[in-house]
FIRORO-698537 format. One record per residue (C-alpha): residue number from 0; x negated, y, z negated. Coordinates in steps of 0.001 Angstrom, whole numbers, plus 500000, padded with zeros to 6 digits. Each point is the difference from the previous one (the first is absolute). Example, Ala and Ser with C-alpha at 12.3 -4.5 7.8 and 13.67 -1.06 7.14 Angstrom:
! FIRORO-698537
PT  ronu      xx      yy      zz
PT     0  487700  495500  492200
PT     1  498630  503440  500660
***
This chain:
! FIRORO-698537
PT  ronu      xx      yy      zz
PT     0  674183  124661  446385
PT     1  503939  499375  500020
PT     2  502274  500063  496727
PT     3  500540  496833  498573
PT     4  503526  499775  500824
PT     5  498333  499999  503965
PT     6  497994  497028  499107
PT     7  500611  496865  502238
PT     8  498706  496502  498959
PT     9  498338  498422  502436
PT    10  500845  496747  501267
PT    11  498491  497135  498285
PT    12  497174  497955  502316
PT    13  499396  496377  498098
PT    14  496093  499268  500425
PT    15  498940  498490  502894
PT    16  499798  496492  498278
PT    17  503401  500303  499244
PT    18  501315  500519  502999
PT    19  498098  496897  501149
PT    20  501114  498025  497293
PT    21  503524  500965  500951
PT    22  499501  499181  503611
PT    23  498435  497054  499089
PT    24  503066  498551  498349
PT    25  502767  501017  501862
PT    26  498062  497987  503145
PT    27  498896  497199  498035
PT    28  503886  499580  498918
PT    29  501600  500764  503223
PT    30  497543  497175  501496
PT    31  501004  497447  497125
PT    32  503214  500031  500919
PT    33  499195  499909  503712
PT    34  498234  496857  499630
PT    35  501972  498427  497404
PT    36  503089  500454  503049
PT    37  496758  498847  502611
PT    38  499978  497060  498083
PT    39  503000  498769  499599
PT    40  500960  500681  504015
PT    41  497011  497993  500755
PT    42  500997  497113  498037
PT    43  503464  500060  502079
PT    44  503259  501682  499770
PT    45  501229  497332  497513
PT    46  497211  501184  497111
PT    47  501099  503538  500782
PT    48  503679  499354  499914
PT    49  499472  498228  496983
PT    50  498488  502806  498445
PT    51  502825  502463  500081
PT    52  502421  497482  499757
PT    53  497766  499372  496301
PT    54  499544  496015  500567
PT    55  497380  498099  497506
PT    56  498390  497595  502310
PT    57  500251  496162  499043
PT    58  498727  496581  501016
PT    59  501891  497358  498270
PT    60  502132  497389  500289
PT    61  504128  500751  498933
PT    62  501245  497945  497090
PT    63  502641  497798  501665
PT    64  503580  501272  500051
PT    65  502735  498191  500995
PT    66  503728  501945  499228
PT    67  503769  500362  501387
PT    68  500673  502681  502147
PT    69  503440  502183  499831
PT    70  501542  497660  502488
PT    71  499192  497043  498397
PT    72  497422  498515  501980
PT    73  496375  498749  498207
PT    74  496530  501905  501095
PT    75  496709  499798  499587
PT    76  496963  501678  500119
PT    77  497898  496871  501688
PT    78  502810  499900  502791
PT    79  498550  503067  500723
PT    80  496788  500139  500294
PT    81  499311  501392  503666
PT    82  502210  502714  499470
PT    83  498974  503927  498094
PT    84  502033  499741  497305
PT    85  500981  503072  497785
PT    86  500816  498427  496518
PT    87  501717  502310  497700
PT    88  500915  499961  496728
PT    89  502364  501936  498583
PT    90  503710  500431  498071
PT    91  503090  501579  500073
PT    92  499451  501633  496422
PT    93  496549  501564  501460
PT    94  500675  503359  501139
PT    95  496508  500497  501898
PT    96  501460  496818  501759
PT    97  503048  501354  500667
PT    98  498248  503677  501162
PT    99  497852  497245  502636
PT   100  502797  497493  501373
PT   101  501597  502572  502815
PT   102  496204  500449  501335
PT   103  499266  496496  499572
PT   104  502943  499082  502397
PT   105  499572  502806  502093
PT   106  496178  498467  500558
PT   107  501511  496384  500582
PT   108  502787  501281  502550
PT   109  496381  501351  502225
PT   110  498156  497134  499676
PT   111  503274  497289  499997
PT   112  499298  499046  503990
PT   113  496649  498486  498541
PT   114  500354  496687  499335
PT   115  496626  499737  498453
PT   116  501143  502721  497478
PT   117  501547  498693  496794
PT   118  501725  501973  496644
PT   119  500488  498231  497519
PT   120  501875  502308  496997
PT   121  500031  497994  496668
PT   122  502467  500642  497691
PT   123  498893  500131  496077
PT   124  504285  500514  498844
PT   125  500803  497040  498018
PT   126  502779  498714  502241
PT   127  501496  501037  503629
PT   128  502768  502085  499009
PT   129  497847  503415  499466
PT   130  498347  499560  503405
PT   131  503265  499320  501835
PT   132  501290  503138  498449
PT   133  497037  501705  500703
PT   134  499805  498982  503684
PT   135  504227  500372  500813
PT   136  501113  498138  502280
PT   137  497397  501329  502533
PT   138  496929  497551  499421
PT   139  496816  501055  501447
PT   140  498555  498045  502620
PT   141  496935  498808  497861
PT   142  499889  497205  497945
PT   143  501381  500738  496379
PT   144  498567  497255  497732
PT   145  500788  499829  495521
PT   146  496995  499398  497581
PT   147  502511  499717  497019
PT   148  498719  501920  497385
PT   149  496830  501035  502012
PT   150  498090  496460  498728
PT   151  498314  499995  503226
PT   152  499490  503496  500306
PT   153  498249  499442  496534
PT   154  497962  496994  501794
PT   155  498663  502655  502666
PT   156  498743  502326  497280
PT   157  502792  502565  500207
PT   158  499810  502296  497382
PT   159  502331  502469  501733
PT   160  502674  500577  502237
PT   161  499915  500099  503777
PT   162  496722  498276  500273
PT   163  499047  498891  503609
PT   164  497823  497194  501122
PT   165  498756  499996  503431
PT   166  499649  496515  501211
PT   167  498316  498756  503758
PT   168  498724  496732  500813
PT   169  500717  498456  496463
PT   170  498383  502869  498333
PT   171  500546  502490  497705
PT   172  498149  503100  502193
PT   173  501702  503048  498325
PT   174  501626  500659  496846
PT   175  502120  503647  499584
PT   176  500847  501243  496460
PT   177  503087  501966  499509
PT   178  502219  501706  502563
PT   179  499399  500770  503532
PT   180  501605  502125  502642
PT   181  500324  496885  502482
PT   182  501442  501737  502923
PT   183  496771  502407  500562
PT   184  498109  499419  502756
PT   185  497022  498495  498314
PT   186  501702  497262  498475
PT   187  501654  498946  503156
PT   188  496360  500361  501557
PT   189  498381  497896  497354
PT   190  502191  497134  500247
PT   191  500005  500508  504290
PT   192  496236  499821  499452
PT   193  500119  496581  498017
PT   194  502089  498424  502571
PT   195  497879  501106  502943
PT   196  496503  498306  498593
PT   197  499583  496308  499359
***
């Protein structure tokens, strides 16, 4: 028999029912996930883009919006109602709006050549002047529409700023809380997706 100070534990086996257990769960979550991403590839590439891109599917009708543009011209949502139209609300006080605005252009310079593909970025500033200064004298080649003082925005059910409202075939079919990174590839995908199904 060896001193004490010679003693070496031995290593620790679990019971057999525990290593089961253990197996058990580490397969059963590994195949959750694998059919939760099953799932949503087999309901297209749309649901799955959607997913990542963290859109809460709708089915309803817009509330009617009819506003001036930065160049003075009058548009409305009904005008457009064969077109995928990105309708985002947001402000030049906002900073998440501000953190989102390069991406959001950066997604409508990719899908510009589309003319089924509409943005629509509506102002909640209470006049022009903040979102000419915000803009410079570069305007971005999406349509820059003012909700003075965010009435409509209020209307929609805003209750914070950017909120986006996915709209195809005069429906409401995605609505996006908060900030998004608009220029990765999923959101481009997403939208690509929308325009390629009737």
């Amino acid at each position: 028999m060896s001193d004490s100070g010679d003693l070496v534990s031995a290593p620790y086996t679990p019971p057999p029912a525990v290593s089961v257990l253990v197996v058990l769960l580490t397969v059963g979550g590994a195949g959750w996930f694998a059919s939760r991403a099953m799932g949503d590839a087999q309901r297209g590439p749309e649901r799955l883009t959607g997913s990542l891109l963290s859109v809460e599917s709708r089915s309803t009708p817009p509330l009617p919006l009819e506003l001036t543009s930065l160049d003075g011209k009058k548009v409305s949502l009904a005008s457009l109602s064969d077109k995928v139209v990105l309708l985002n609300f947001w402000a030049t006080w906002c900073p998440p709006c501000i953190e989102e605005m390069p991406s959001m252009i950066r997604l409508n310079d990719k899908l510009a050549k589309d003319p089924r593909f509409v943005l629509l970025a509506v102002s909640a500033d209470e006049s022009w002047e903040p979102v000419r200064k915000f803009f410079g004298e570069q305007a971005p080649r999406f349509t820059v529409l003012l909700d003075a003082k965010g009435e409509l925005a209020r209307k929609y059910g805003t209750t914070m700023f950017p909120e986006t409202y996915v709209v195809k075939g005069g429906k409401i079919v995605g609505f996006i809380e908060g900030p998004r990174k608009w220029d990765e590839w999923y959101a481009e995908q997403y939208l690509r997706e929308l325009l390629r199904t009737p």
